[in-house]
C-alpha positions in Angstrom: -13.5 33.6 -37.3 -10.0 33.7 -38.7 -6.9 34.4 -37.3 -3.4 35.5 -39.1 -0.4 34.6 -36.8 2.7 35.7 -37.0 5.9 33.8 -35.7 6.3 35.6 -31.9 3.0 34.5 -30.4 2.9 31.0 -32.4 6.5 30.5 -30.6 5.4 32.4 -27.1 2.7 30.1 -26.9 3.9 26.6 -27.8 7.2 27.3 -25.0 4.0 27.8 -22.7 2.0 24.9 -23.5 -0.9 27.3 -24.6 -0.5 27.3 -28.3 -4.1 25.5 -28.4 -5.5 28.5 -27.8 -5.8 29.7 -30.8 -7.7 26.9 -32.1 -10.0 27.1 -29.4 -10.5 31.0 -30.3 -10.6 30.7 -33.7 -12.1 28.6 -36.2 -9.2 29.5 -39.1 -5.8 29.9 -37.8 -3.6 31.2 -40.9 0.2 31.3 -40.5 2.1 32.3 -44.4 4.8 29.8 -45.2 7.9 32.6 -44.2 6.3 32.5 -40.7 6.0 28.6 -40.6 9.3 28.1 -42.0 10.9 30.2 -39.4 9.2 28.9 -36.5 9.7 24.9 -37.8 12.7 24.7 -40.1 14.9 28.0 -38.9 13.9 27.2 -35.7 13.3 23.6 -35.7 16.0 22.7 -32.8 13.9 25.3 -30.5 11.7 25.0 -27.9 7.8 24.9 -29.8 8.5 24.3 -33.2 7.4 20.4 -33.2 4.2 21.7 -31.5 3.8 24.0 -34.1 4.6 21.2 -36.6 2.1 18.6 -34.5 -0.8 21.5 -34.8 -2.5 19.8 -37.7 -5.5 23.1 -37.2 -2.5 25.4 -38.4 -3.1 26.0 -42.0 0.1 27.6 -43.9 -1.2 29.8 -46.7 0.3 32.5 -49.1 -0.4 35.8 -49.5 -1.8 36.5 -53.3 0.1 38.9 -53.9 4.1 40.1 -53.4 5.0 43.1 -51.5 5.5 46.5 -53.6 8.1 47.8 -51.5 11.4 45.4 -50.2 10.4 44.2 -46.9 14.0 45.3 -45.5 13.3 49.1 -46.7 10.3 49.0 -44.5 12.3 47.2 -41.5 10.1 44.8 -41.8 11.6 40.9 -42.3 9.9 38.7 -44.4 7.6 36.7 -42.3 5.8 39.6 -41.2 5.1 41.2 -44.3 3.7 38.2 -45.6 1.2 38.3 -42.4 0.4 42.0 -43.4 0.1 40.7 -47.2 -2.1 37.8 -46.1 -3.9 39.3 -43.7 -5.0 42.2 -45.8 -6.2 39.7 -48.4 -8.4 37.5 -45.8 -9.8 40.0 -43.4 -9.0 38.0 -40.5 -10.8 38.9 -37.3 -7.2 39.3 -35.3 -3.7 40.1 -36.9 -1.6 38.4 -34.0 1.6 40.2 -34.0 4.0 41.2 -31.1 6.8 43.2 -32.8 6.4 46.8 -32.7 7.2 47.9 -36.2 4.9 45.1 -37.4 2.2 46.3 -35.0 2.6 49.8 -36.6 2.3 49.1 -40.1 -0.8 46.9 -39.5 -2.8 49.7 -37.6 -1.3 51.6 -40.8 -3.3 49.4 -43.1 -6.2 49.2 -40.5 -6.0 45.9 -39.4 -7.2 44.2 -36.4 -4.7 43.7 -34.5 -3.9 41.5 -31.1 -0.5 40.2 -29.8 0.3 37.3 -27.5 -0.8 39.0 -24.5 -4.1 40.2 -26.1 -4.8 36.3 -27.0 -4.3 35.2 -23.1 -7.0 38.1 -22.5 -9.0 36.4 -24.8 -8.5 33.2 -23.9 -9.6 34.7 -20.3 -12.7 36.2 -21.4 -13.9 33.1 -23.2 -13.2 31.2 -20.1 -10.4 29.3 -21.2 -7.9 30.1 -18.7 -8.6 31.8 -15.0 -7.5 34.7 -14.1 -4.3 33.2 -12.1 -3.9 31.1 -15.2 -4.1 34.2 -17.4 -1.5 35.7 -15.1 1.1 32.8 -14.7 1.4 32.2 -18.5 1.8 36.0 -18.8 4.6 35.4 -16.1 6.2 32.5 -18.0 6.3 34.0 -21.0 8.6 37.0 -19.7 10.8 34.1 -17.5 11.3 32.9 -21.1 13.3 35.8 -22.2 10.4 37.1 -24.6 9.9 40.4 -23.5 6.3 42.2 -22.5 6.5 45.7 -21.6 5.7 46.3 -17.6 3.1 49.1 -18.9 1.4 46.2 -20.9 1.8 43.3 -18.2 0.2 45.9 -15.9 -2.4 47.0 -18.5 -3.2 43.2 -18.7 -3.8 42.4 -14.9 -5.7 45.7 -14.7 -8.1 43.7 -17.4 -8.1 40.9 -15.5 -10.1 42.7 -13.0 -12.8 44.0 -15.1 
């Protein structure tokens, strides 16, 4: 099962000490080089990126093709249309996205498509994490600064329960 990550969850992850779990999920985990370049050499001095550059499982890959339209007409930055490019090249099982234009266009394109939160719900399911675990990296995450929504932080504890 593959897996196209974009920078977001790759970065909300390694600040929580849970960016394993997408290796444990998924037996590809693709990230295009504008995503891995932004997480490691943009964002080298910030918390994650040597965990991201430690994660020998994390494959760096480029899309086949280039985008028809400038990225920046779409509002979309460069990173993440190579994820939509890439991802609409490999099939991947999950898109993992968290930014809400991103998140649009790749339901646009018909995608399947999961964000950070969706991968701690995953994680859960597979029994990964428990449910407090689930929870309190759900928690750290927004301590962080990263935002979640309070209708989807309360959409994930309600599938917690089930």
């Amino acid at each position: 099962m593959k897996a196209v990550v974009n920078a977001t969850p790759l970065i909300a992850l390694a600040r929580i000490n849970q960016l394993d779990l997408l290796n444990q999920l998924f037996d590809v985990v693709l990230v295009p080089p504008a995503v891995y370049d932004e997480v490691t050499a943009q964002g080298a001095t910030r918390p994650g990126a040597t965990l991201v550059v430690q994660s020998s499982w994390i494959q760096v890959q480029a899309p086949g093709t280039s985008p028809t339209v400038e990225p920046l007409l779409l509002g979309l930055d460069a990173g993440e249309m190579q994820v939509l490019l890439l991802a609409s090249e490999v099939q991947p099982a999950w898109v993992v996205i968290d930014e809400r234009l991103g998140r649009r266009v790749a339901l646009a394109m018909h995608l399947p498509l999961t964000g950070t939160i969706g991968v701690l719900l995953a994680a859960f399911q597979a029994t990964l994490l428990t449910k407090q675990q689930a929870l309190d990296a759900a928690q750290h995450i927004v301590a962080l600064g990263i935002h979640i929504s309070p209708a989807l932080l309360t959409w994930f504890e309600n599938e917690l329960d089930q």
